[in-house]
N, C-alpha and C positions, 0 to 999 in steps of 0.2 A: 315306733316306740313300743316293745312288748309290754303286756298287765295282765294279770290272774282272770283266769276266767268265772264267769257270774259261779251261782252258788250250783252245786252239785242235787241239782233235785231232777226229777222223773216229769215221763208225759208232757203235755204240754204247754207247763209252767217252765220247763228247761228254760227255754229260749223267751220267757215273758219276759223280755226289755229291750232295751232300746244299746245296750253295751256295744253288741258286734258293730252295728250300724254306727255308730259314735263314732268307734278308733277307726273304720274304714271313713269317714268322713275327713278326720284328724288326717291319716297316712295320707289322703288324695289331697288336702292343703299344701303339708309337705312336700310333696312330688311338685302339685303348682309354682309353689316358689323356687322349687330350685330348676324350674324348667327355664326362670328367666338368670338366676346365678348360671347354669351351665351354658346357653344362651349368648349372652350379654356380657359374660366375666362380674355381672353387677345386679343386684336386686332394687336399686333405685325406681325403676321406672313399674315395679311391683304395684298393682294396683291399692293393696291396701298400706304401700310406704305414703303415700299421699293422700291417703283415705286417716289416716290416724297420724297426720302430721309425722311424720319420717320418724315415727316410735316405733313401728314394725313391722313385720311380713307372715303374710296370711300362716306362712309354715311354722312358725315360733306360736302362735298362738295351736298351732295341733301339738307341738310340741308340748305346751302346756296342758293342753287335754287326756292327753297320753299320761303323764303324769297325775292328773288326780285323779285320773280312773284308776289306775294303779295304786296311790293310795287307799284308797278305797277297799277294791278287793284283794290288795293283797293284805290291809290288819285283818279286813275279815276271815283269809283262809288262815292267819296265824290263829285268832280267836276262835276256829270253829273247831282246829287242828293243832292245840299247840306242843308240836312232835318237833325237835331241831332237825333231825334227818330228813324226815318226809316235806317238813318246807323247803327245806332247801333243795331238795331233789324235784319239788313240785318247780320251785324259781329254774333251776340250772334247764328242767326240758323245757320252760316255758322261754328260753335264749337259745341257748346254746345248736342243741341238734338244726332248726331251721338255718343259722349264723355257719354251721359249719359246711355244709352243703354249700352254700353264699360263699365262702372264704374259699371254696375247693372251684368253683364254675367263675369268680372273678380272677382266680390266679391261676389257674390251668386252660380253659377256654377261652372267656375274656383277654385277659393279659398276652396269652400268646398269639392269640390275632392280632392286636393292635400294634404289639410289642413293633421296636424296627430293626430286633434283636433275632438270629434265625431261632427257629424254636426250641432245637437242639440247648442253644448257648443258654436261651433264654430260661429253660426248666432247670440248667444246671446254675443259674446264677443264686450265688447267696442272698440276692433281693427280693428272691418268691417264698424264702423262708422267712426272712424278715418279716415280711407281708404276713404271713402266715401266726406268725407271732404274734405280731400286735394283732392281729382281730381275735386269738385265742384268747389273749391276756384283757381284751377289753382296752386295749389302749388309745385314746380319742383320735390319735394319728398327729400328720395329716396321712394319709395311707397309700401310697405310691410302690407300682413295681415298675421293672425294671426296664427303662428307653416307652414305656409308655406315657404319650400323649396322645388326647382325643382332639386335640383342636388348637387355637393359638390366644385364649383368653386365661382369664387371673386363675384358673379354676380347672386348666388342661390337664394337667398330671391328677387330680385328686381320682382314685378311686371308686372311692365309696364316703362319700361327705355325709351320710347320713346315721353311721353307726356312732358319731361320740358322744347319744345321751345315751349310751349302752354300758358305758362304767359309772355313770351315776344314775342310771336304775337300778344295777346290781349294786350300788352305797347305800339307795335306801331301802332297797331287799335287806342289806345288814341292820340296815338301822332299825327295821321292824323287829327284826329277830334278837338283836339286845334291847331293847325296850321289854319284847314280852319275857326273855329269859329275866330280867330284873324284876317285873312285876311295874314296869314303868310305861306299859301302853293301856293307854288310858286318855279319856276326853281331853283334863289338864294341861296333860303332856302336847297333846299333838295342836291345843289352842296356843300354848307357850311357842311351839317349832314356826306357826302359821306368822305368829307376831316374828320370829326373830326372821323367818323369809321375805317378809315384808320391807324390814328393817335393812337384812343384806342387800336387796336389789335397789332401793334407797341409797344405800353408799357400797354400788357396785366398784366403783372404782379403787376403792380400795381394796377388794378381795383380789386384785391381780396378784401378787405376791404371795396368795398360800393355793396355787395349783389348784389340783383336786378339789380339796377342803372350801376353797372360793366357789368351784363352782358347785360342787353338792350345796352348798347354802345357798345359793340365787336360784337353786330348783327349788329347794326344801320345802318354801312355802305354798307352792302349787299341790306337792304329792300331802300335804300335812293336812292342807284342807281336804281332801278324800278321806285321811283319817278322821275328822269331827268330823262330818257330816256321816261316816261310818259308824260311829259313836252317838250320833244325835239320830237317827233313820227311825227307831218307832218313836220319837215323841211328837205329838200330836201337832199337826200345822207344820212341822220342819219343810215338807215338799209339797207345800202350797200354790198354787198357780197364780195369789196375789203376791207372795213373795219372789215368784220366778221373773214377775214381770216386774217388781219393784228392783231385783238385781239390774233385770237387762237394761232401764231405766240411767242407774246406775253406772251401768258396764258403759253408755255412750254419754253419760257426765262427763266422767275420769276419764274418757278419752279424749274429750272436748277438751278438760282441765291439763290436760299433758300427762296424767297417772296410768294410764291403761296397765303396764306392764307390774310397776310396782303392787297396784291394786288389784289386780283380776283374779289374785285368789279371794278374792269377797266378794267378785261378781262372776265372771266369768267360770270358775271353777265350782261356784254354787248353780248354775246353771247347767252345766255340762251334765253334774251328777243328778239335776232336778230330769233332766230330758232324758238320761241314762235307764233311771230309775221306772221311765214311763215304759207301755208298749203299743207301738204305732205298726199295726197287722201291715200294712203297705210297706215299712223298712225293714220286714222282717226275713230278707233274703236271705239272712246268713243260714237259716235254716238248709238253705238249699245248697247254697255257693261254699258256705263255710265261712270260719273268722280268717280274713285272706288280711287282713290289717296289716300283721309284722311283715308278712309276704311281699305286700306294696312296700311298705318300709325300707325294705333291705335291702331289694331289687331294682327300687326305683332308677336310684340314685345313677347305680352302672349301666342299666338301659336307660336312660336319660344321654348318659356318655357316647353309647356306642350308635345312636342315631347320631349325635352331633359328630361323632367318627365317620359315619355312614355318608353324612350332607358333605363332607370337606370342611367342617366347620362353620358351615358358613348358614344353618337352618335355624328360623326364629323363632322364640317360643313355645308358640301354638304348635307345630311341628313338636316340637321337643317332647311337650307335656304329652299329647295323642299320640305320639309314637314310643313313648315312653313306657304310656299305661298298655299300649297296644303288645307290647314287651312282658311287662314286668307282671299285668295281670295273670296270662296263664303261669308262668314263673309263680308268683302269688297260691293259685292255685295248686301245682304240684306240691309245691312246701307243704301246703296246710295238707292234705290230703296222704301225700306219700311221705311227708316228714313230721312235722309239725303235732299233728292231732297222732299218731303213733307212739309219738314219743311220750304223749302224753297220756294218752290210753296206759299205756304202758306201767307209769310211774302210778297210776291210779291201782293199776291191778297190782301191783307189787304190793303198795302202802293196803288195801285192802286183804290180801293172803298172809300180812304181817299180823294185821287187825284179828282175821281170825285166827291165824296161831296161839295169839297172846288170849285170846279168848276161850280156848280150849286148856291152856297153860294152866288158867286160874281156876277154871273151872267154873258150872253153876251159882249163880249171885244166890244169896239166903234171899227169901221173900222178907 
């Protein structure tokens, strides 16, 4: 799951946190659980579906950290920048350019290996446009081309099963961006979104009937607490290490009490951002490696697929997961490197040549 990168400073305060390390934690969950969905057809025998009473799987819980990181910095780039153009051109490189590369190598590479379509038919079928659309559009899927299957479980045709919290990141990318254009981002606002996210995943079951709109609210309260705690960062004691450990306390109550999910934006999510917020010189590869996070993300999922292609369907887990990352890691890497950080370089130097145009425009400030 993509999120704004830490704050734009110099030297070697750049990289003072623990962020990169975090969502590369989060994506390797991800990839974990669905090693045993692409696997199995099934996440049941997941070691943490039993570890947290059949409330959830290690990848939902990255799911949810992806999300308050994001909160987080993405009101901070709205508050540091609040330009509509340049945020949203900062949001579309921080998705899009790596997602489209992804859409172009699962539909033109992937697809047509697998496919049992000759390749010819297969590039002319109206189903690789399809495909092509909904990952353009952000659309959750399910995401299938054309006579491909990897295997003979619930989960054979799926693609890419990991892009459909990608149209509701880009919901509450918007939802930042009308809040501050209103003058409504603000501590208030974003403790109000935290209670009404609470409340929706409370009576999930009723938000099936409003699409979209249901699931942006059963995320809302994860991404909302990154905004207060974005909001609350210099008041004294907020990222305390008696309160880190009072959350985590917490965090295995309400998992005990049957809450984990409903609650862990008060535990869980205050946590994420308390360990976020630190810097642990030994996690601090991204320096070197790069933020390879959305990389794993996006890639896992299909290299996940194409080993269980590879086996005849028939490879367990472990296999999946290691040959998976064995995949999708240097994949990971070229995104970020030849894609990813480009694009974003990029939109930085543009948004900055604007800066000073407008700065020359106006002319010398009076003292």
């Amino acid at each position: 799951m993509p999120a704004e990168r830490p704050p734009a400073v110099t030297g070697i305060a750049a990289r003072a946190n623990n962020f990169d390390a975090l969502r590369l934690f989060a994506a390797l969950a991800v990839i974990f659980s669905h090693a045993f969905l692409i696997a199995e057809g099934s996440e049941a025998s997941e070691p943490f579906v039993w570890l947290t009473g059949n409330q959830t799987i290690l990848g939902l819980l990255g799911v949810f950290v992806f999300f308050t990181i994001s909160g987080y910095l993405v009101t901070e780039s709205w508050c540091r920048e609040p330009v509509v153009w340049r945020f949203a051109a900062k949001r579309a490189a921080r998705i899009y350019p790596g997602l489209l590369v992804n859409m172009l190598v699962c539909a033109l590479v992937l697809g047509a290996v697998v496919s049992s379509l000759p390749v010819a038919d297969y590039l002319r079928s109206s189903g690789v446009t399809a495909f092509a659309g909904k990952v353009i559009s952000l659309n959750p899927g399910p995401l299938h081309l054309p006579e491909v299957a990897f295997s003979g479980t619930s989960v054979q045709r799926l693609v890419n099963g990991s892009l459909w919290t990608l149209r509701y990141e880009a919901m509450m990318y918007g939802m930042v961006l009308l809040l501050g254009l209103t003058r409504l981002l603000r501590l208030s606002t974003s403790l109000i979104l935290v209670v009404a996210g609470v409340i929706a995943v409370y009576f999930e079951t009723l938000l099936t009937p409003f699409g979209d709109i249901g699931e942006w609210a059963w995320l809302v309260g994860f991404f909302a607490t990154g905004m207060v705690l974005y909001f609350l960062r210099d008041v004294p004691g907020v990222f305390d290490k008696r309160l880190a450990t009072l959350a985590a306390a917490a965090l295995v109550a309400t998992t005990w009490a049957g809450g984990l999910i409903m609650l862990f934006p008060l535990t869980g999510s205050y946590l994420a951002i308390w360990f976020a917020r630190r810097h642990d010189h030994w996690l601090d590869f991204g320096r070197h490696a790069g933020d390879l996070s959305y990389g794993l993300y996006i890639y896992g999922w299909p290299a996940a697929q194409l080993v269980m292609w590879l086996s005849g369907g028939q490879a367990p887990w472990y296999a999946i997961f290691f040959g998976s990352l064995a995949l999708a890691g240097p994949a990971a890497w070229l995104s970020w490197h030849l894609v990813e950080k480009p694009a974003l370089q990029l939109v930085r130097r543009r948004a900055g040549a604007v800066r000073g145009s407008e700065r020359l425009a106006v002319g010398p400030v009076a003292p």
